[in-house]
VEXMI-568953 format. One record per residue (C-alpha): residue number from 1; residue in three letters; x, y, z. Coordinates in Angstrom, 3 decimals. Example, Ala and Ser with C-alpha at 12.3 -4.5 7.8 and 13.67 -1.06 7.14 Angstrom:
2
+-----+------+----------+----------+----------+
|  nr | rest |        x |        y |        z |
+-----+------+----------+----------+----------+
|   1 |  ALA |   12.300 |   -4.500 |    7.800 |
|   2 |  SER |   13.670 |   -1.060 |    7.140 |
+-----+------+----------+----------+----------+
***
This chain:
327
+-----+------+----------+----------+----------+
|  nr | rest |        x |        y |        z |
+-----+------+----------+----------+----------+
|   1 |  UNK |  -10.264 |   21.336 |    1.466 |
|   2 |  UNK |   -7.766 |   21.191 |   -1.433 |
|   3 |  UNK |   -8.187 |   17.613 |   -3.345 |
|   4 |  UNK |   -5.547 |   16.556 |   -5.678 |
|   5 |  UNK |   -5.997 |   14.302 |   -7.989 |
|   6 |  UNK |   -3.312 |   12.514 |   -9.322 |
|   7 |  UNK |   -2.996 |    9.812 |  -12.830 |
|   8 |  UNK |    0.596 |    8.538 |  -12.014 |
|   9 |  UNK |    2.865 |    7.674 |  -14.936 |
|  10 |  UNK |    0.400 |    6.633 |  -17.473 |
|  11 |  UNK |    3.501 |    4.954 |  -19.580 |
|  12 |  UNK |    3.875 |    2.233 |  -16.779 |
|  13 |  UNK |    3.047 |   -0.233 |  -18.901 |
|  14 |  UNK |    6.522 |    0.700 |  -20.918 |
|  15 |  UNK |    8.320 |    3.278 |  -22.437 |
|  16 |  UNK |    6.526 |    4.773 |  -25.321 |
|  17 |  UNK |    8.147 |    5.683 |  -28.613 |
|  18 |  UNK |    6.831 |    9.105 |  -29.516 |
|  19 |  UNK |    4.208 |    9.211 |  -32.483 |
|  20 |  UNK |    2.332 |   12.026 |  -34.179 |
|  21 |  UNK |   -0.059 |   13.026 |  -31.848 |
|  22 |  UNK |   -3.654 |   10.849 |  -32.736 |
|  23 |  UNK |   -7.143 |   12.910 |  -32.440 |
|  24 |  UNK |   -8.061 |   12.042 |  -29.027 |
|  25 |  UNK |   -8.299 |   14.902 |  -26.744 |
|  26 |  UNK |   -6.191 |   15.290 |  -23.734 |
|  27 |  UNK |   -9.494 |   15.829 |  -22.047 |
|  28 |  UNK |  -10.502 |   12.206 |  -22.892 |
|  29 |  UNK |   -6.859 |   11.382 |  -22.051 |
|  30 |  UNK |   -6.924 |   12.946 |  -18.427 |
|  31 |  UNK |  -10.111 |   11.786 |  -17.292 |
|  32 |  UNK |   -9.621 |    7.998 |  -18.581 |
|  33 |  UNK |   -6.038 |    8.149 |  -16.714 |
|  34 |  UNK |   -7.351 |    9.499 |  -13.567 |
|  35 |  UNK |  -10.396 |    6.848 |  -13.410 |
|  36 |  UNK |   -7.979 |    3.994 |  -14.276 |
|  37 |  UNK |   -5.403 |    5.396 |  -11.298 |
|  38 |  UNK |   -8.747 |    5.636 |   -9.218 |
|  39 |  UNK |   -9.811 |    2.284 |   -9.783 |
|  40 |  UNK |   -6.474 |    0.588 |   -9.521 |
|  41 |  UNK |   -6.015 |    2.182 |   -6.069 |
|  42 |  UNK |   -9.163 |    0.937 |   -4.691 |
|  43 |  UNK |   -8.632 |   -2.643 |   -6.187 |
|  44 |  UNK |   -5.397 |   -2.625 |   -4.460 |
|  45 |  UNK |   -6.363 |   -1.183 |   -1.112 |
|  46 |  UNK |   -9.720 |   -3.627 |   -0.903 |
|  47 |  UNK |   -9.941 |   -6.670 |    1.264 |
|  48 |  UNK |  -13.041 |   -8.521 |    0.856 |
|  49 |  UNK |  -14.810 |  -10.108 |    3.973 |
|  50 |  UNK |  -16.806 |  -12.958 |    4.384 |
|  51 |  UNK |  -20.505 |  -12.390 |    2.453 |
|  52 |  UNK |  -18.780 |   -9.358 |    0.582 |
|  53 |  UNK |  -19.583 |  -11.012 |   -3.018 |
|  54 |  UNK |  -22.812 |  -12.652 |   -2.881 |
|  55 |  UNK |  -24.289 |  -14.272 |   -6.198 |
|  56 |  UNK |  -21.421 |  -12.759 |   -8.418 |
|  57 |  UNK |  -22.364 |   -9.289 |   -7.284 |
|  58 |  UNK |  -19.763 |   -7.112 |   -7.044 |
|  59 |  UNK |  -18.105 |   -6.269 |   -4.340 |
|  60 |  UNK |  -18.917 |   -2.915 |   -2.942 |
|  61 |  UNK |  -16.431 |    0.378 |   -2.846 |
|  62 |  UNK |  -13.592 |    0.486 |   -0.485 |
|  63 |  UNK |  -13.737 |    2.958 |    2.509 |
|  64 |  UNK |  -12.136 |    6.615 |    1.156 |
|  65 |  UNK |   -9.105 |    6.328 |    3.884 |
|  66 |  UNK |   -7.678 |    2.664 |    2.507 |
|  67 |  UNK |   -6.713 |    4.558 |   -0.594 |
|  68 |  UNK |   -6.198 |    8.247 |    0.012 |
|  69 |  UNK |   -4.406 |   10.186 |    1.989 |
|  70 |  UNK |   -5.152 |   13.537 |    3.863 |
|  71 |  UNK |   -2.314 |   15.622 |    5.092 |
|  72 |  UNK |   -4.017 |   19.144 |    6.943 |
|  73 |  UNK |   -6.274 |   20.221 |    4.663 |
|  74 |  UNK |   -5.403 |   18.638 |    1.428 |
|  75 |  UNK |   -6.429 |   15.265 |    0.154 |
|  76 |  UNK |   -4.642 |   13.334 |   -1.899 |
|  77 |  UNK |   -7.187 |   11.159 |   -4.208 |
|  78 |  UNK |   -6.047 |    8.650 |   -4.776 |
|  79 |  UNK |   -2.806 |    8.007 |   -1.893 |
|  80 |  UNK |   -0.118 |    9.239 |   -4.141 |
|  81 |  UNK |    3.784 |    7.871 |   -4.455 |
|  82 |  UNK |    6.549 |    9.524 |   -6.895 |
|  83 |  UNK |    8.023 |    7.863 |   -9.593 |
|  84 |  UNK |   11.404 |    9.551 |  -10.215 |
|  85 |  UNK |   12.935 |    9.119 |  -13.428 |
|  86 |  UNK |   15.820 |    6.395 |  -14.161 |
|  87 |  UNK |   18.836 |    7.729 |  -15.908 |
|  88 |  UNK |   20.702 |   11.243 |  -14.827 |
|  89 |  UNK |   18.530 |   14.595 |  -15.247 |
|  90 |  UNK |   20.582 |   15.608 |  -18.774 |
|  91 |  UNK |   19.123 |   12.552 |  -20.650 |
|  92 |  UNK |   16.106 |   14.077 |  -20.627 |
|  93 |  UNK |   13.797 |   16.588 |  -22.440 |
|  94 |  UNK |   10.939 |   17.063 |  -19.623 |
|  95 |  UNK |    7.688 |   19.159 |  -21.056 |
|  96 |  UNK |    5.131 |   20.592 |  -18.625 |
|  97 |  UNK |    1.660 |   22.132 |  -19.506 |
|  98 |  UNK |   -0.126 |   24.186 |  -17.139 |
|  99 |  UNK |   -3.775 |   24.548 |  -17.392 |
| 100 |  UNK |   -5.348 |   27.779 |  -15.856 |
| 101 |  UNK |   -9.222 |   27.092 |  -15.192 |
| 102 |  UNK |  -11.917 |   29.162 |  -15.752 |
| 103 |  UNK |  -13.439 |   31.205 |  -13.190 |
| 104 |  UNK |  -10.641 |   30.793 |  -11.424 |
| 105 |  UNK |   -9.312 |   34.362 |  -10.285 |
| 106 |  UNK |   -6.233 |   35.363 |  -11.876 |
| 107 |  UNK |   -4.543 |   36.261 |   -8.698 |
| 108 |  UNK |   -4.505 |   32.761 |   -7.567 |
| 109 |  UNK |   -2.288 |   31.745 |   -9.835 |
| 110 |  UNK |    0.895 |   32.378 |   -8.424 |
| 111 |  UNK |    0.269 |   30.260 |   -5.767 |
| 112 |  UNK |   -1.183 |   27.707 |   -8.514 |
| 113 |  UNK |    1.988 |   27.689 |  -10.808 |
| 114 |  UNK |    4.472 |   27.375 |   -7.691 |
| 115 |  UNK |    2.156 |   24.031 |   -6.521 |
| 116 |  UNK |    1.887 |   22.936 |  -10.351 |
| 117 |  UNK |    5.632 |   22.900 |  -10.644 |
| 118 |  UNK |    6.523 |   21.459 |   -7.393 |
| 119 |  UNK |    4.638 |   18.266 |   -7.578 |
| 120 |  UNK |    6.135 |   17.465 |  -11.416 |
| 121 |  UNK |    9.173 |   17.932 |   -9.794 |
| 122 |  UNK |    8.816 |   15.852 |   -6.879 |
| 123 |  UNK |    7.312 |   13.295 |   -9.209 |
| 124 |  UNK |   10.114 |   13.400 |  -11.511 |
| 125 |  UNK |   12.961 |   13.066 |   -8.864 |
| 126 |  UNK |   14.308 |   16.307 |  -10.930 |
| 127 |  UNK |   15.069 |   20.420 |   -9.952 |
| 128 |  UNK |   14.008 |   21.763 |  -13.433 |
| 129 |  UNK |   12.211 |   21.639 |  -16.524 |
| 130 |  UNK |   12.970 |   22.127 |  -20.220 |
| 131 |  UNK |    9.678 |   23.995 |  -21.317 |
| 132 |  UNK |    6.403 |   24.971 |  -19.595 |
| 133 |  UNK |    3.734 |   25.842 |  -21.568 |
| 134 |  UNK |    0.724 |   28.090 |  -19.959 |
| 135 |  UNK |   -2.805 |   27.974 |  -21.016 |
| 136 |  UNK |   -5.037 |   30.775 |  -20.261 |
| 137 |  UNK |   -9.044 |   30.189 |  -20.007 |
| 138 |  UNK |  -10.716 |   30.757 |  -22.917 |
| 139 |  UNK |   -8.494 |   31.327 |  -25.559 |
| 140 |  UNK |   -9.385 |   28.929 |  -28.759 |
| 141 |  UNK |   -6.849 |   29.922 |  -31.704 |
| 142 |  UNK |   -9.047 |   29.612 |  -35.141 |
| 143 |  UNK |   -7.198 |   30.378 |  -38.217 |
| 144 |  UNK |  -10.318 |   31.453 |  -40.255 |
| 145 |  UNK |  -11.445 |   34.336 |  -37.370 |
| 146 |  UNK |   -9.367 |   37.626 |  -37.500 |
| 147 |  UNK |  -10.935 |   38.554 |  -34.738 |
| 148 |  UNK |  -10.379 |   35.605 |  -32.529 |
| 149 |  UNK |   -6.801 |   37.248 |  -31.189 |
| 150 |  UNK |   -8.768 |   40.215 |  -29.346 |
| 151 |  UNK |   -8.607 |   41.311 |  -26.024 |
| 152 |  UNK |  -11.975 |   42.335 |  -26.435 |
| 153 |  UNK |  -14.058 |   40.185 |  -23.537 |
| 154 |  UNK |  -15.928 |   37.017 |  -25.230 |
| 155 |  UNK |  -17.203 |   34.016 |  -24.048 |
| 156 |  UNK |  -16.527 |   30.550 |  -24.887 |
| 157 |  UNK |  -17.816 |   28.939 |  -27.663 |
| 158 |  UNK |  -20.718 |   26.545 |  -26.987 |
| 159 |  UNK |  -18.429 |   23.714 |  -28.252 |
| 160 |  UNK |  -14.785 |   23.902 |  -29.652 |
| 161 |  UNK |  -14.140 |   22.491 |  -32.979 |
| 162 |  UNK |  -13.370 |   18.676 |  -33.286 |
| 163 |  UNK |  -14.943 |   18.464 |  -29.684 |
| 164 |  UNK |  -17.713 |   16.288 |  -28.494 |
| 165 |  UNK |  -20.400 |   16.838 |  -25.988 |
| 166 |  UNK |  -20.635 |   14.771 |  -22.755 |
| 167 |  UNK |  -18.716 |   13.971 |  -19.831 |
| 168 |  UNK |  -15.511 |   13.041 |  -21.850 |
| 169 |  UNK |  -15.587 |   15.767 |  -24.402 |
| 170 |  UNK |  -15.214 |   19.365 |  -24.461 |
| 171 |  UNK |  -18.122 |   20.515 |  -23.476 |
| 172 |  UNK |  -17.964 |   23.978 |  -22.094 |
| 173 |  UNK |  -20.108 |   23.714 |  -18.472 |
| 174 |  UNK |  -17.635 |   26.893 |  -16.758 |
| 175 |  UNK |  -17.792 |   29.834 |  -19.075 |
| 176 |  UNK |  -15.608 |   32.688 |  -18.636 |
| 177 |  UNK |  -14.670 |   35.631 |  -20.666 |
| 178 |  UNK |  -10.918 |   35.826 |  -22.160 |
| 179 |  UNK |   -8.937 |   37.888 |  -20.292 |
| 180 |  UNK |   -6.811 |   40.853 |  -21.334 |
| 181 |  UNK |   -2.979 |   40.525 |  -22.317 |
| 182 |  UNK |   -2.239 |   42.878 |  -19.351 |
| 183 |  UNK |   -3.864 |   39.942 |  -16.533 |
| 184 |  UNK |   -1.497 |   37.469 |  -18.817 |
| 185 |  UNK |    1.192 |   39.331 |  -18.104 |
| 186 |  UNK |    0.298 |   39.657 |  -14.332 |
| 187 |  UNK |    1.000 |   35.661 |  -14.176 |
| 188 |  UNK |    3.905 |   35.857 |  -16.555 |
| 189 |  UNK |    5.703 |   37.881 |  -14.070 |
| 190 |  UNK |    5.365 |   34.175 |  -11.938 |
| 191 |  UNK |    7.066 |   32.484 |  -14.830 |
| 192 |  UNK |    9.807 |   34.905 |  -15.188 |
| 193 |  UNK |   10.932 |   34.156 |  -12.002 |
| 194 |  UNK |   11.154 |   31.100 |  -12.048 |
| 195 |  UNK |   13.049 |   31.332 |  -14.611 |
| 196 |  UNK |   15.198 |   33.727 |  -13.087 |
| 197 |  UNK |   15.451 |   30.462 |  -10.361 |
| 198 |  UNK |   16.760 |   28.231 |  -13.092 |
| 199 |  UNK |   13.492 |   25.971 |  -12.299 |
| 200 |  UNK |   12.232 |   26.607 |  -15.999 |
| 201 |  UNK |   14.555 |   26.975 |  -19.139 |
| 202 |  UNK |   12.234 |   27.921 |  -21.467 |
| 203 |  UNK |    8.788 |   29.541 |  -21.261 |
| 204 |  UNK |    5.794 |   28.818 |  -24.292 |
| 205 |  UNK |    2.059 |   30.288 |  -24.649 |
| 206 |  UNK |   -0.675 |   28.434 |  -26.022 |
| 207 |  UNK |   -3.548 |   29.947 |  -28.696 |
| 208 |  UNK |   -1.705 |   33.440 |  -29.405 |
| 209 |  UNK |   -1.936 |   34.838 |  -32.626 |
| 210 |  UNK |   -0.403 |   38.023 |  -34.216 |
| 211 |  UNK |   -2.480 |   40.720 |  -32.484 |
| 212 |  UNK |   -2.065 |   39.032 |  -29.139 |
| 213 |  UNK |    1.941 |   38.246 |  -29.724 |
| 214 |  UNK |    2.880 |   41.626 |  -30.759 |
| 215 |  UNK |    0.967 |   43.395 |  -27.471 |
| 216 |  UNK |    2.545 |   40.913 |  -25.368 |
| 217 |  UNK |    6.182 |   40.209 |  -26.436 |
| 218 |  UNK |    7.024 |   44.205 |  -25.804 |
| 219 |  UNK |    5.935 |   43.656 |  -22.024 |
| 220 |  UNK |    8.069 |   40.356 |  -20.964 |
| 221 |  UNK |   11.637 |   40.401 |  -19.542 |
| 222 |  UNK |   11.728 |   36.519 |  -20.521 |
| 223 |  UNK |    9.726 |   35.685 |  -23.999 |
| 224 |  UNK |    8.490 |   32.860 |  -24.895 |
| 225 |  UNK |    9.872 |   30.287 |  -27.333 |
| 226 |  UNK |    7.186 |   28.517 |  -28.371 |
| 227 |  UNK |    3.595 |   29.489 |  -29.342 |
| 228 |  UNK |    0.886 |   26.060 |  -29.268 |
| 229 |  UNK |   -1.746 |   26.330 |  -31.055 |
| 230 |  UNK |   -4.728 |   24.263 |  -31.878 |
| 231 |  UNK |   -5.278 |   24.181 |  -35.361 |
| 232 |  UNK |   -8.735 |   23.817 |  -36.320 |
| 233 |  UNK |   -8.079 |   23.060 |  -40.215 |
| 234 |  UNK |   -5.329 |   19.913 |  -40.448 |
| 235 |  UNK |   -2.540 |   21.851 |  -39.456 |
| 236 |  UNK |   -3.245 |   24.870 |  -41.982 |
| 237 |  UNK |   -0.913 |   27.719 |  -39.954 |
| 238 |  UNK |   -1.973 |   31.057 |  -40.892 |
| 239 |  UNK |    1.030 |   32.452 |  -42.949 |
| 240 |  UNK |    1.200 |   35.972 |  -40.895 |
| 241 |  UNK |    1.554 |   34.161 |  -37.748 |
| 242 |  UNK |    3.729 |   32.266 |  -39.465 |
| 243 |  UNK |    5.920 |   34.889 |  -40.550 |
| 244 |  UNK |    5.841 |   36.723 |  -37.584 |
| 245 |  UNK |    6.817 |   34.176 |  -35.226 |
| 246 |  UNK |    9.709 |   32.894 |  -37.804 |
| 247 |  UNK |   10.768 |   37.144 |  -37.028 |
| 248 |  UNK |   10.668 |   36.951 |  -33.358 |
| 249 |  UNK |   12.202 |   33.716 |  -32.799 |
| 250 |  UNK |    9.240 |   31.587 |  -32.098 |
| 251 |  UNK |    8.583 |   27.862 |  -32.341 |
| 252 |  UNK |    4.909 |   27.303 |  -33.839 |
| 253 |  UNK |    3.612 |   23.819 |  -32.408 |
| 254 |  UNK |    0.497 |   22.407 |  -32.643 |
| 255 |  UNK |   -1.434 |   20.351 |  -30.204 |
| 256 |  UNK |   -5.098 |   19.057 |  -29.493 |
| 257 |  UNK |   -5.959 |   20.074 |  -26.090 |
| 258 |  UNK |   -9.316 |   20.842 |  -24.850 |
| 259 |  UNK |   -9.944 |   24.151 |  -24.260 |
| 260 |  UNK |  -11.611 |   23.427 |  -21.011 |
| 261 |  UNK |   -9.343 |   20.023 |  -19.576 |
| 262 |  UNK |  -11.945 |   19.600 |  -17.047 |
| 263 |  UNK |  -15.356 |   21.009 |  -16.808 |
| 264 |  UNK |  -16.911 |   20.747 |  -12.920 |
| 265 |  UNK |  -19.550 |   18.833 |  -14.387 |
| 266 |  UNK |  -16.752 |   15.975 |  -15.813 |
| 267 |  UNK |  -15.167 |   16.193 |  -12.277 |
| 268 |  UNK |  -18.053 |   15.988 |  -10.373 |
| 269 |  UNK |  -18.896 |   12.725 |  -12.548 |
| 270 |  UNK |  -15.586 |   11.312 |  -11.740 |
| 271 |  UNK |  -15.749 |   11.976 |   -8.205 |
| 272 |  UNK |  -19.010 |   11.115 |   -7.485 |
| 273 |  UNK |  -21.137 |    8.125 |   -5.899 |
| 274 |  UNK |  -23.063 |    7.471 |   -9.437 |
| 275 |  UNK |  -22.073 |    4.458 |  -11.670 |
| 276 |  UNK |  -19.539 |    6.298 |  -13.548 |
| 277 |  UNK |  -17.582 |    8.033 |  -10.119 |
| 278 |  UNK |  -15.394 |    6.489 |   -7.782 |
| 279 |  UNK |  -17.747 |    7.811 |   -4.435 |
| 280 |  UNK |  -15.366 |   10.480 |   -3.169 |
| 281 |  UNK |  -18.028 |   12.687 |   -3.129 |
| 282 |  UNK |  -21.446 |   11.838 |   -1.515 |
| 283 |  UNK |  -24.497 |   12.424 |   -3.331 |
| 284 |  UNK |  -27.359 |   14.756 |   -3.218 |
| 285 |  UNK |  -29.086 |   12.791 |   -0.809 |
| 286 |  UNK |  -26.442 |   11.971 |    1.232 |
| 287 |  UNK |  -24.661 |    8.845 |    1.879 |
| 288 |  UNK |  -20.739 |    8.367 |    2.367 |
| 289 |  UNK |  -18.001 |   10.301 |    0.984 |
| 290 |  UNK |  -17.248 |   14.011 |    1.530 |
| 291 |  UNK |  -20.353 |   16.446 |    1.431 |
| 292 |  UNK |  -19.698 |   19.926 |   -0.481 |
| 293 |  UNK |  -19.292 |   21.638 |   -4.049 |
| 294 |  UNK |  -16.230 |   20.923 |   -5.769 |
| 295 |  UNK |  -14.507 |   23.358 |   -8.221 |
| 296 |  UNK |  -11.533 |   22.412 |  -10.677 |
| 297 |  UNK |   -8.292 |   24.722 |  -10.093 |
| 298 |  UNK |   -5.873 |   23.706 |  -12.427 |
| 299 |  UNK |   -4.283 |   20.985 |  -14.308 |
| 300 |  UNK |   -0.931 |   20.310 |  -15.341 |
| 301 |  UNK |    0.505 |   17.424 |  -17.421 |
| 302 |  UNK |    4.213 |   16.597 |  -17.364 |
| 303 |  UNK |    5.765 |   14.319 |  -20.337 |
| 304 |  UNK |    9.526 |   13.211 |  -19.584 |
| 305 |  UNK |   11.395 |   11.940 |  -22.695 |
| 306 |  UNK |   14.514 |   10.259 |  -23.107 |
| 307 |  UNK |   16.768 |   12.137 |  -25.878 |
| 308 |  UNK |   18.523 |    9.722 |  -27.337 |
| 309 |  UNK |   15.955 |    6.953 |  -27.718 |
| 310 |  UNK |   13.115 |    9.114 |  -28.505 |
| 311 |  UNK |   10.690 |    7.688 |  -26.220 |
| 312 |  UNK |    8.710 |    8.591 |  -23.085 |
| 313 |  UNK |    9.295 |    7.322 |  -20.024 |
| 314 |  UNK |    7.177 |    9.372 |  -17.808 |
| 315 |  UNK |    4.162 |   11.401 |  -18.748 |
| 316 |  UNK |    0.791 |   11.916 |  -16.518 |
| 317 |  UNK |   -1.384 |   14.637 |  -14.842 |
| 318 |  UNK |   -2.284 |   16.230 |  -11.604 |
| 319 |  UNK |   -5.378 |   18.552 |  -11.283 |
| 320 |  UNK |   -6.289 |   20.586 |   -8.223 |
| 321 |  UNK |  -10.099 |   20.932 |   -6.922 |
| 322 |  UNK |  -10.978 |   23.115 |   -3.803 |
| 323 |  UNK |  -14.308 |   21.351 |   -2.073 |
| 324 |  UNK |  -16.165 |   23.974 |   -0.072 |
| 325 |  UNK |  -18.448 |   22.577 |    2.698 |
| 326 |  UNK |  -22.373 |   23.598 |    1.853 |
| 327 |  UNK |  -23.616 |   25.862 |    3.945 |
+-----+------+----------+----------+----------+
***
């Protein structure tokens, strides 16, 4: 069964005006969002009975169908409505960043990027987007490591810099070995065409450095414009990436993204019948909710903002788990 998990606009409480970004991690960012949507949904959907609060006890968790929705074999955690953008498509700058999981066979992800795109779009109410950046597994740009741009297979590190442990931080529970520019180029193909389709207008990486740029770049019909990186040392850009990326065109951002958005463990927490989950998932000895091991696909997170006001209207996330029934 595919579950997916949705935050909604996390800017519904008004438009936003856009700040330098602050030092919490989008993996703090997605999981908070998702267990606020979670909790709103089943606050919503819940109708107390007679003798359901007792003593000032709380009231207990609402049945999984009141506020999900199933359709075949997906899920749709929690029951999921768009929320199309306001003023006319050109008004906008709209910014999507795909996650690619780890562990996560690199063939999927065709299929993934297709299904990533498609529900920003139907969120938005829109046919395109201005920029998608793509984040492979494993890569973690450090300025101070020359070798940190090889192809050579490594695992991650224990803990990324500025990360914490836990739940909420970036703790590093699927490892996976970094993958070879030629697999990255296997998806890119994906990205091109949609292009092609007029569905993207620009394409960006995330965590390349020289070694990895100049190997790719040759390879790509479409390049990218924009190279994100998460710099470890306040925003101290090496100056040959620098350089280079100034020669080929490229725009050198800088963002604070986990390099694992969301560990199974994290997930598992979220989904789970413990204090901390919302009881999608039943626990080890049983109990309601749906019985099986879950394993994060993907994430994406969209950001929609208005040009001439500088300020975002829409921005949230969507992340994809497959739950495979235990033998």
């Amino acid at each position: 069964m595919e579950l997916i998990l949705s935050t909604s606009n996390i800017m519904s409480g008004g438009p936003s005006v856009i700040r330098r970004p602050t030092f919490e991690k989008s993996n703090t960012e997605l999981t908070s969002s998702l267990r606020t949507n979670f909790t709103a949904h089943q606050q919503s959907s819940f109708l107390p009975t007679n003798g359901s609060q007792i003593n000032g006890t709380s009231t207990p968790k609402p049945s999984l169908q009141t506020w999900t929705t199933q359709q075949g074999s997906t899920l749709y955690i929690p029951t999921h409505t768009p929320s199309p953008l306001t003023e006319p498509r050109p008004s906008y700058d709209i910014t999507v960043k795909l996650f690619y999981l780890p562990n996560i066979p690199s063939s999927r992800r065709c299929i993934q990027t297709r299904e990533a795109i498609d529900l920003v779009l139907r969120e938005l109410g829109t046919t395109s987007i201005d920029l998608l950046i793509v984040s492979f597994p494993g890569l973690s740009f450090d300025a101070d490591d020359e070798d940190s741009d090889s192809d050579e297979p490594t695992s991650y590190p224990s803990l990324s810099a500025g990360a914490s442990t836990g739940a909420e931080g970036d703790s590093q529970d699927d490892e996976s070995p970094v993958e070879g520019v030629e697999s990255m180029l296997q998806t890119w193909r994906m990205l091109e065409i949609l292009h092609e389709e007029k569905v993207i207008d620009k394409i960006g990486v995330s965590e390349f450095g020289v070694q990895r740029l100049s190997r790719f770049l040759p390879q790509t019909r479409v390049r990218p414009t924009v190279n994100q990186i998460n710099v470890r040392d306040c925003c101290v850009v090496p100056k040959p990436l620098i350089l280079y990326a100034k020669k080929e065109g490229i725009e050198l951002l800088t963002h604070n993204d986990c390099t694992n958005i969301l560990p199974r463990g994290t997930l598992r927490e979220i989904l789970g019948p413990g204090e901390n989950g919302v009881g999608v998932l039943a626990g080890e000895e049983g109990g309601e909710g749906l019985k099986g091991d879950v394993e994060p696909q993907w994430v994406v997170k969209y950001t929609a903002v208005v040009k001439d006001r500088g300020v975002v209207e829409s921005k949230g996330y969507f992340a994809v788990a497959e739950l495979r029934e235990e033998a």
